[in-house]
N, C-alpha and C positions, 0 to 999 in steps of 0.2 A: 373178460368177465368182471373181475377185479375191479375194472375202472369203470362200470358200470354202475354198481354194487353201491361203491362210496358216495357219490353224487347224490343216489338215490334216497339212500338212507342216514347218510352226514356225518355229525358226529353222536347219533342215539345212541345209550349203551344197549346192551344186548337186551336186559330186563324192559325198555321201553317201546322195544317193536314188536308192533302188535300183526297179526294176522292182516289185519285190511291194509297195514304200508307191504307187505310181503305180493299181496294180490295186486296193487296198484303197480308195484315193482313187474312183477311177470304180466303183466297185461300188455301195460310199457311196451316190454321186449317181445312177447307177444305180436305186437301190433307193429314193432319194425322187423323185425326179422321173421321168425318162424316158430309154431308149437315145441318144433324139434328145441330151437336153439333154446327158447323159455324155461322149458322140460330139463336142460343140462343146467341153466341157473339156477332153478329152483332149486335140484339135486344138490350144488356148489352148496348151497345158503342151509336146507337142513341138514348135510354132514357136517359145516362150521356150526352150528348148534347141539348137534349130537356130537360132536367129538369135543365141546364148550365143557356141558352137563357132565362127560364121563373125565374131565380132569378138572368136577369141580368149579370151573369159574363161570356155572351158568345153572341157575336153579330158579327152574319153573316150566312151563310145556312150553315147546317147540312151537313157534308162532307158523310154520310148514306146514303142521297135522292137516290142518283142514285144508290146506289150497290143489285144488284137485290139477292134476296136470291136463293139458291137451291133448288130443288127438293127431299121431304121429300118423304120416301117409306109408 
């Protein structure tokens, strides 16, 4: 997932990724693997911001909120 993640979004810091690189990101994976697989990156990506905020070195919303997950079979 990791090596995923980086490529995708480089060296932005936290404060500069916005909602539409996090969507662009799960579409991505989305569109090569599966809802499922997208659905656990996503997950990946808002607990590293939610676990950011709560030690402090991440202030301001969660660029996650809004990226709705797919539909798992």
């Amino acid at each position: 997932m990791l090596n995923d993640l980086r490529p995708a979004l480089g060296d932005k810091k936290a404060g500069t990724i916005s909602a539409a690189d996090i969507q662009a990101y799960y579409n991505r994976i989305a569109a090569r693997a599966s809802n499922s697989t997208a659905n656990r990156h996503l997950c990946l990506i808002r607990a590293i911001f939610n676990k950011a905020k709560a030690w402090g070195d991440f202030h301001g919303e969660n660029p996650c909120t809004y990226i709705k997950k797919g539909r798992e079979p």
